[in-house]
C-alpha positions as CSV (number, residue, x, y, z in Angstrom):
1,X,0.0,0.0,0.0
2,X,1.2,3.3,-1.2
3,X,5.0,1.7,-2.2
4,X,5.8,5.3,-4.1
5,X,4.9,7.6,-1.6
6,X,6.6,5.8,1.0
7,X,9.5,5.8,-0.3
8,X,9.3,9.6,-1.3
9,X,9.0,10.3,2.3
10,X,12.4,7.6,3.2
11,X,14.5,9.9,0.3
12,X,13.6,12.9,1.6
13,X,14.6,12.2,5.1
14,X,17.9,10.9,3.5
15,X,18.1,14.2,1.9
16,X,17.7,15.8,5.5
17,X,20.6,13.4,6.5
18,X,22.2,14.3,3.7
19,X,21.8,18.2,3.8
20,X,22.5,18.9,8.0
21,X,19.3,18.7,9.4
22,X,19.1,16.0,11.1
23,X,21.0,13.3,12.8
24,X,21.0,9.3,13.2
25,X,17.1,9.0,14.0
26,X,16.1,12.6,14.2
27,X,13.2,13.9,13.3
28,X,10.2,12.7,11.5
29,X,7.9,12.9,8.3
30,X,4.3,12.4,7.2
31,X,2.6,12.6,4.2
32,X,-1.3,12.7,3.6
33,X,-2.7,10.5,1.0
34,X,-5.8,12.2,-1.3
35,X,-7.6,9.1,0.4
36,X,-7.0,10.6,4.0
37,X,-4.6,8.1,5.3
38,X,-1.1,9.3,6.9
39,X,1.7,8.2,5.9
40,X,4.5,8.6,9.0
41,X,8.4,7.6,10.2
42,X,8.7,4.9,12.5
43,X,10.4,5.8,15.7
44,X,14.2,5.5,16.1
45,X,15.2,4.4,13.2
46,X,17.9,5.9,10.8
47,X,16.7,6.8,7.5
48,X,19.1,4.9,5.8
49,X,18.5,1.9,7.0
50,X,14.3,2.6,6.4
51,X,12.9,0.4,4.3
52,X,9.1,1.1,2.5
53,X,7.6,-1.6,4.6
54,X,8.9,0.5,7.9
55,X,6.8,3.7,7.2
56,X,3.3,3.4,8.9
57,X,0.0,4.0,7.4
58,X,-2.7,5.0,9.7
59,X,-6.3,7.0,9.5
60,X,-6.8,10.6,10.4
61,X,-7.3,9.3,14.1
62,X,-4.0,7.6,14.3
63,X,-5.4,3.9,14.1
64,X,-2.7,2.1,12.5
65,X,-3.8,0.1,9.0
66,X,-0.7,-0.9,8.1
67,X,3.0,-1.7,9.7
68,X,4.6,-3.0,12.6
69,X,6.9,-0.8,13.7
70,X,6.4,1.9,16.3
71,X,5.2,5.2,14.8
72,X,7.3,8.1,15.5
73,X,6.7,9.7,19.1
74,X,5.4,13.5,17.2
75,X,2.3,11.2,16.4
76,X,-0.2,13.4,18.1
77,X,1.5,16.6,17.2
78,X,1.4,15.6,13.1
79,X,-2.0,13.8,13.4
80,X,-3.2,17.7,15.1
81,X,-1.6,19.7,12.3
82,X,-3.3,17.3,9.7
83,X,-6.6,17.5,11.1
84,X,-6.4,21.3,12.1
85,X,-4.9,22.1,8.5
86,X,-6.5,20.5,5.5
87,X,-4.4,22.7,3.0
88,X,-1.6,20.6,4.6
89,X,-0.4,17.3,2.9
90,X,3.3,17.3,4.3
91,X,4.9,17.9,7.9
92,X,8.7,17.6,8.0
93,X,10.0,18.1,11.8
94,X,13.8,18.4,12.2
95,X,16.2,19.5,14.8
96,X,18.2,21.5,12.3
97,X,20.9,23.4,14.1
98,X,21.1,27.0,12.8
99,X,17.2,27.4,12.5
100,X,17.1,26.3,16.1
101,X,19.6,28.3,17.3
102,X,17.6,31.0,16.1
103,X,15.2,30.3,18.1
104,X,16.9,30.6,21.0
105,X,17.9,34.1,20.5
106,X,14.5,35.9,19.0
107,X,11.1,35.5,18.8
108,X,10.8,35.8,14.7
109,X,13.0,35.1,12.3
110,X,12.6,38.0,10.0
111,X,12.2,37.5,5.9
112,X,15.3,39.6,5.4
113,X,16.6,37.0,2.8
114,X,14.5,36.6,-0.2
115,X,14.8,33.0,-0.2
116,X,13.3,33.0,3.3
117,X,10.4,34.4,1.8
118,X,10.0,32.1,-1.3
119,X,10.5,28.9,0.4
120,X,9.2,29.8,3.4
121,X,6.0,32.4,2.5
122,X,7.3,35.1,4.8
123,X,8.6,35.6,8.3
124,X,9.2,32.7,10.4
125,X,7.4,32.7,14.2
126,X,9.2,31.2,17.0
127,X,6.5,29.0,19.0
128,X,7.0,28.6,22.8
129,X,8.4,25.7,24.5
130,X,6.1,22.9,24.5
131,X,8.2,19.0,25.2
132,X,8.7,16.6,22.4
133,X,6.2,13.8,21.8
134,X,3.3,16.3,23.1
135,X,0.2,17.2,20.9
136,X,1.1,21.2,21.6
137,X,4.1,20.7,19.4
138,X,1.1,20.2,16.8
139,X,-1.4,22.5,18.3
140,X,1.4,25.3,18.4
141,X,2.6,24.8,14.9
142,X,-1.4,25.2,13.6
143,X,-1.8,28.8,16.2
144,X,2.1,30.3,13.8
145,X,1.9,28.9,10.8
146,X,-0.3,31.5,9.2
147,X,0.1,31.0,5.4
148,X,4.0,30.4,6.1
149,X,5.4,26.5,5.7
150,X,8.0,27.0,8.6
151,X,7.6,27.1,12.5
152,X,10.7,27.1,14.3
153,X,10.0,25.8,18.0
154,X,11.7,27.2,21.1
155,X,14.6,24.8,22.5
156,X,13.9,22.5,20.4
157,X,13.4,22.0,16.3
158,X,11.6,23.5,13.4
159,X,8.2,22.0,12.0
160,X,8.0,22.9,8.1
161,X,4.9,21.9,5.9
162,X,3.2,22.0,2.9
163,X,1.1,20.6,0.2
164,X,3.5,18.0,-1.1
165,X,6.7,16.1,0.5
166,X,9.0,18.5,-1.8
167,X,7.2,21.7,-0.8
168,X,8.1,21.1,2.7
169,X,11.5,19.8,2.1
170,X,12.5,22.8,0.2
171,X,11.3,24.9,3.2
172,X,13.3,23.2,5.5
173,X,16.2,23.3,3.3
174,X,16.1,27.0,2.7
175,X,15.2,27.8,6.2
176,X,18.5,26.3,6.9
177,X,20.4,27.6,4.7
178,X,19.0,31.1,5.1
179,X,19.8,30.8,9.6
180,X,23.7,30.1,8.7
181,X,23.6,33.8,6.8
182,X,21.6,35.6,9.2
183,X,23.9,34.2,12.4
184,X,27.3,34.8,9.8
185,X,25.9,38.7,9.7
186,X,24.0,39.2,13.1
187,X,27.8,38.2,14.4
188,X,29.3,41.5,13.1
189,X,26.9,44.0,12.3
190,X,23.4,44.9,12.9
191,X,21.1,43.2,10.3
192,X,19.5,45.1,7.5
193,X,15.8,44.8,6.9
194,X,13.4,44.2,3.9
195,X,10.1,45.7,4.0
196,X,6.9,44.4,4.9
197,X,6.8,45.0,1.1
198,X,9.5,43.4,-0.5
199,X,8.9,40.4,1.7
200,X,5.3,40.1,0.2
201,X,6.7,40.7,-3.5
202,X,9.5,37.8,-3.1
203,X,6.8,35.4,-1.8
204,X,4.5,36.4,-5.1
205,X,7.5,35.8,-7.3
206,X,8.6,32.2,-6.0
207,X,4.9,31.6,-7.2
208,X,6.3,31.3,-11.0
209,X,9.1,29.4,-9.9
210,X,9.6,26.2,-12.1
211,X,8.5,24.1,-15.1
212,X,4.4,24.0,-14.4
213,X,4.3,27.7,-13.9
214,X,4.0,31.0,-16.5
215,X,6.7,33.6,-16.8
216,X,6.4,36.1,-14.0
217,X,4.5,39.0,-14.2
218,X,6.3,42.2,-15.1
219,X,4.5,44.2,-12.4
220,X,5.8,42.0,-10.0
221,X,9.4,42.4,-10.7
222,X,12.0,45.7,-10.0
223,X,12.4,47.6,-7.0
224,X,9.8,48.1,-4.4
């Protein structure tokens, strides 16, 4: 049952292995089927080594239809955000360390990179402490997400989603990548800001981004 997709999810956790954000067993990933049923990570085990009969199905209440392994222990947080969030097809949680670090430091991570703002639809909020495993990992990622893909949470990760697997992997990628220049420059000088409306003109933009998209509207593009 759903071979493909579960196998999507296991190469794009070894792409977070692959690209920093994770380690060993970190983290997790889910994936909504147009059916209703979620596809999620086992607990504990390295993505690597994941094979597509390790990835647990289960319905929209977290019954389990089909697996035997242990389902990861961010069940009731994912299981929340699906429920709360129909828009939502993908969650990726990771312990990514720049993007956490942020976290640590400010309340909001500012769109001040443009790439934050494509991959990410805008500034990213910092949610409050809440411990792992709990359903207010879930419950605060739905109250900050807005119409963003990326929460990072206090002392702990960052939860990005989306409406496919690569949507949400390219937010946490570029949420990343975007934390290690922000720390580089916040380290020796005070950080220059885009607008409230640049930031809305580089999400716009990222919207004709790739093959299955028109050319980008003139009006959109120069300074603002």
């Amino acid at each position: 049952m759903f071979e493909t997709e579960k196998m999507e999810i296991i190469k794009a956790g070894m792409s977070l292995d692959r690209y920093g954000l994770i380690s060993l067993a970190g983290g997790n990933l889910s994936l909504r089927q147009p059916s209703g049923e979620i596809l999620i990570t086992p607990s504990g085990m390295i993505y690597e080594d994941m094979k597509a009969d390790d990835v647990i199905v289960m319905d929209p209440e977290g019954k389990v239809i089909e697996g035997d392994r242990k389902p990861s222990s961010d069940t009731a947080a994912i299981l929340y955000i699906f429920n709360h969030r129909p828009d939502v097809n993908a969650v990726i949680h990771t312990h990514q360390p720049y993007a956490t670090a942020i976290g640590l430091i400010q309340d909001e991570f500012h769109a001040d990179l443009t790439t934050l703002g494509n991959a990410c639809g805008g500034n990213v909020p910092v949610a409050p402490y809440s411990s792992p495993g709990s359903e207010q990992m879930g419950i605060d990622t739905v109250q900050f997400l807005g119409d963003g893909h990326a929460v990072i949470l206090a002392h702990h990760g960052v939860m990005t989603t989306g409406d496919s697997m690569k949507q949400a992997l390219n937010a946490a990628v570029y949420l990343e990548e975007c934390a290690k220049g922000y720390l580089a420059a916040r380290a020796v000088s005070p950080i220059r800001h885009l607008t409230d409306a640049q930031i809305k003109q580089t999400v716009e933009i990222y919207k004709f981004v790739g093959q299955a998209h028109g050319e980008i509207p003139k009006e959109l593009l120069g300074r603002v």
